[in-house]
N, C-alpha and C positions, 0 to 999 in steps of 0.2 A: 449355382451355389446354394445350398439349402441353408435355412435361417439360422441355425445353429451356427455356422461359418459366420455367417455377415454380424451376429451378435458379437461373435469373438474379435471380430476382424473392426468391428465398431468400439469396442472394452480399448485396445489398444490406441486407437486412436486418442481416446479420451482421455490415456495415462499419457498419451504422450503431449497431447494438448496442456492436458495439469503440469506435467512438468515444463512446458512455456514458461507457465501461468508462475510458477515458481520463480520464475527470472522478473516477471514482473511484480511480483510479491517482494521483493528481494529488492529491484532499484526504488519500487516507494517506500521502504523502512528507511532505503539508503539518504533518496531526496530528503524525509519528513529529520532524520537526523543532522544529516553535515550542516545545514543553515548555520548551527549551535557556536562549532568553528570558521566562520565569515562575520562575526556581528562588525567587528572595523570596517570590514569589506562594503560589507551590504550600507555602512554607515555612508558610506564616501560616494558610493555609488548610488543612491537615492538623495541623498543628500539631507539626511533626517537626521534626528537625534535618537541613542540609543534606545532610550524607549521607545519609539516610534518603530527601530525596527523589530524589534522584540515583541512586539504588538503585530507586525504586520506578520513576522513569522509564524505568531499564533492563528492567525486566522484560518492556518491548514485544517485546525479543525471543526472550523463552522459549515464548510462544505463536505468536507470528510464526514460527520455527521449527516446533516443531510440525505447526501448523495448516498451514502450508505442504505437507505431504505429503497432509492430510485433504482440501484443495483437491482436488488432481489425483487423489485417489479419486474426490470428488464430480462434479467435469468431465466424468470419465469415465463413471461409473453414472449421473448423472442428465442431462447437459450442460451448458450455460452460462446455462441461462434460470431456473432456480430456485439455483444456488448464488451466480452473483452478485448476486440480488437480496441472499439469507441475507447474505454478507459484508456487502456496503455497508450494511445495517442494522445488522450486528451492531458494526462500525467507529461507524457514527451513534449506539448504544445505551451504549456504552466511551466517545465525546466527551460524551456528556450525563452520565454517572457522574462526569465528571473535574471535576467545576465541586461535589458536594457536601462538605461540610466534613465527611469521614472518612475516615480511613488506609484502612482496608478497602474502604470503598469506592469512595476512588479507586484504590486498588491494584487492585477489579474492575473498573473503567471501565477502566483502563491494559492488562489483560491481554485484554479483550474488543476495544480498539482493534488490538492486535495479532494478536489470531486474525481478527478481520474483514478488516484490509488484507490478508493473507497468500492472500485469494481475487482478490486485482486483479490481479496479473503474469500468472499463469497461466492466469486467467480471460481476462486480454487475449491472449495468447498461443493459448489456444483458439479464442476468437471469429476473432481475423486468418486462422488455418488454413482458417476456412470460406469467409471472406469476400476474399481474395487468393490471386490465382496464385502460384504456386512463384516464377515471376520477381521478386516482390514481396512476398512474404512474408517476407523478411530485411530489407530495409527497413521494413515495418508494425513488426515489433519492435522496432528500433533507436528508430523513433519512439517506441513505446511508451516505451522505458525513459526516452530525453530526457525527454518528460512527466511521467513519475515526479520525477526530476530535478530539472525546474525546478519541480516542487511542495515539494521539499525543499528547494529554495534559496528559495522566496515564502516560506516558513512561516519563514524568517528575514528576511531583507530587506525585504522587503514589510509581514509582522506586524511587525517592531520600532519602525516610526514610526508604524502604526495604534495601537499601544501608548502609545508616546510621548504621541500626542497624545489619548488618552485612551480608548481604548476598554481596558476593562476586559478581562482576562483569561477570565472568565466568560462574557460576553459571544462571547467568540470560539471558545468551548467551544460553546456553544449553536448558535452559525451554523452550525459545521463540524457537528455531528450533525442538524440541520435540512438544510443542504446534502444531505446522504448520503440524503436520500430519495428528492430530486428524478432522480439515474441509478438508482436500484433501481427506484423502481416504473416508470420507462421502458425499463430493459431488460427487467422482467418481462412488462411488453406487448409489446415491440417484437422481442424474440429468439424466432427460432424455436424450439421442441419439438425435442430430438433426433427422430431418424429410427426407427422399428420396426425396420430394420436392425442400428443402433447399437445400442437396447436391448437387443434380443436379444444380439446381440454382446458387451455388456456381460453381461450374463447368462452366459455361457459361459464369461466371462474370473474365472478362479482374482482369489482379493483378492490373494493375495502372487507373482504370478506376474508382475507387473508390477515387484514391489522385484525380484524375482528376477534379472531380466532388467537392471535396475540396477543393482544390487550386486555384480552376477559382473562384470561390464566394467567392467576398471581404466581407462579411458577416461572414464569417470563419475565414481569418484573424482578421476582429476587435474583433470578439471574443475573439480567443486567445491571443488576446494583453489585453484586458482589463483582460481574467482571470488568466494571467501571471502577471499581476500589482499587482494580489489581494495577488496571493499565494506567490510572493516573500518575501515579509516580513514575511511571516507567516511561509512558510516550508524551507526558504535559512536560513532567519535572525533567528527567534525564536526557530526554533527547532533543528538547528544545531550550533549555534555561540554563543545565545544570554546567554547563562547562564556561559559559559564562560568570556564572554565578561562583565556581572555584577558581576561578583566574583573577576578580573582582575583586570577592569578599573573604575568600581566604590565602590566597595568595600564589595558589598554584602553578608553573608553568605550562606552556601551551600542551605538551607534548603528554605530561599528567594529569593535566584536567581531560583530556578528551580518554586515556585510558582508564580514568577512574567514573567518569560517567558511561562508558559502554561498558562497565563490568556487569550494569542492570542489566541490559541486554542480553549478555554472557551467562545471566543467571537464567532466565527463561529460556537461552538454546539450550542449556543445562538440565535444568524440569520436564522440558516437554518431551526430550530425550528420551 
């Protein structure tokens, strides 16, 4: 098989790995939303006050942060074929903790759901580089993040009348970490090995030579400030408070607070479109 084949015959793999990657992009918008409609749930079942759980819901983003930089170490020293298996299990491992009746333990199930999504974006992001041309490479992401997206708007809209009508909250704890198996162990088969080139390369490459090179270019910062502007309302306010926050304080019913907080969502599958 001459190289040209196995390059092409490696591209494919890699699209079709990213679109795994997409299912797991897609159940952690899903996870980091639905909480939003359970706060009784989660009240009864930790046995906390509602502050308490709105706080412990919050915390997805102390390791989601984090974990977010440990990602794109790992991307890079190992590739995409063993870290996004690790995520999406460790995302599946954080949904099965959230369903047992202890603070502690669902505060680790809540903090392990957020260090595992925090490998989806980048890991899709990695994957699309291998697997599309330059000319389409800006589009594969933009899809990407839609996806993400409309996982955060279903984990409202969609979960709130599977609620309704009775599916138990536990229940959808369960599917969603069950779920997270089915893209890990396929993209642990289906993704190529980085290359002995890459390795190697990685091998030579300093660990902080990489922030380095980030944190010296104020280009990076204003980045991250402006797309920290964007996502605050969307994934702090809307998909974690806001349907509380309209069923509370203005008075909404269940069924139109979770429609009118995943409209935010709706609006970015809309944009990035």
């Amino acid at each position: 098989m001459s190289s040209t084949s196995i390059t092409q015959s490696s591209k494919k793999l890699f699209i079709i790995a990213w679109s795994l990657g997409l299912i797991f992009y897609f159940i952690d918008y899903a996870t980091r939303s639905a909480p939003s409609l359970m706060i009784k749930d989660l009240v009864e079942n930790f046995a906390v006050s509602n502050e308490n759980v709105v706080s412990l819901v919050g915390t997805y983003y102390y390791t989601y942060a984090i974990c977010a930089l440990i990602a794109g170490i790992c991307l890079d020293k190992f590739g995409a074929k063993y870290s996004m298996c690790a995520g999406c299990f460790i995302l599946g491992i954080g949904c099965l903790l959230f369903i047992i009746s202890s603070e502690f333990v669902g505060l680790t199930g809540r903090l392990l759901q957020g260090a595992g999504s925090a490998f989806a974006f980048p890991g899709c992001v990695y994957l699309a580089t291998k697997g599309f041309s330059a000319k389409s490479l800006a589009t594969a992401i933009g899809f990407t993040q839609c996806i993400g997206m409309l996982g955060g708007a279903a984990g409202q809209f969609v979960v709130e009348p599977m609620l309704a009508n009775g599916l138990s909250y536990k229940a959808f704890w369960i599917s969603a970490g069950i779920l997270c198996v089915i893209p890990a162990i396929a993209m642990l088969i289906i993704t190529p090995k980085a290359s002995v080139e890459e390795i190697e390369k990685s091998k030579k490459t300093s660990f902080i030579e990489p922030f380095k090179i980030i944190f010296s270019n104020k280009d990076s910062w204003l980045s991250g400030a402006i797309s920290g502007l964007l996502f605050i309302p969307t994934t702090i306010f809307a998909m974690t408070w806001a349907v509380p926050f309209f069923k509370l304080d203005l008075g909404f019913d269940a069924h139109t607070a979770a429609i009118t907080a995943a409209m935010a969502s709706l609006g970015w599958v809309l944009v990035v479109l």
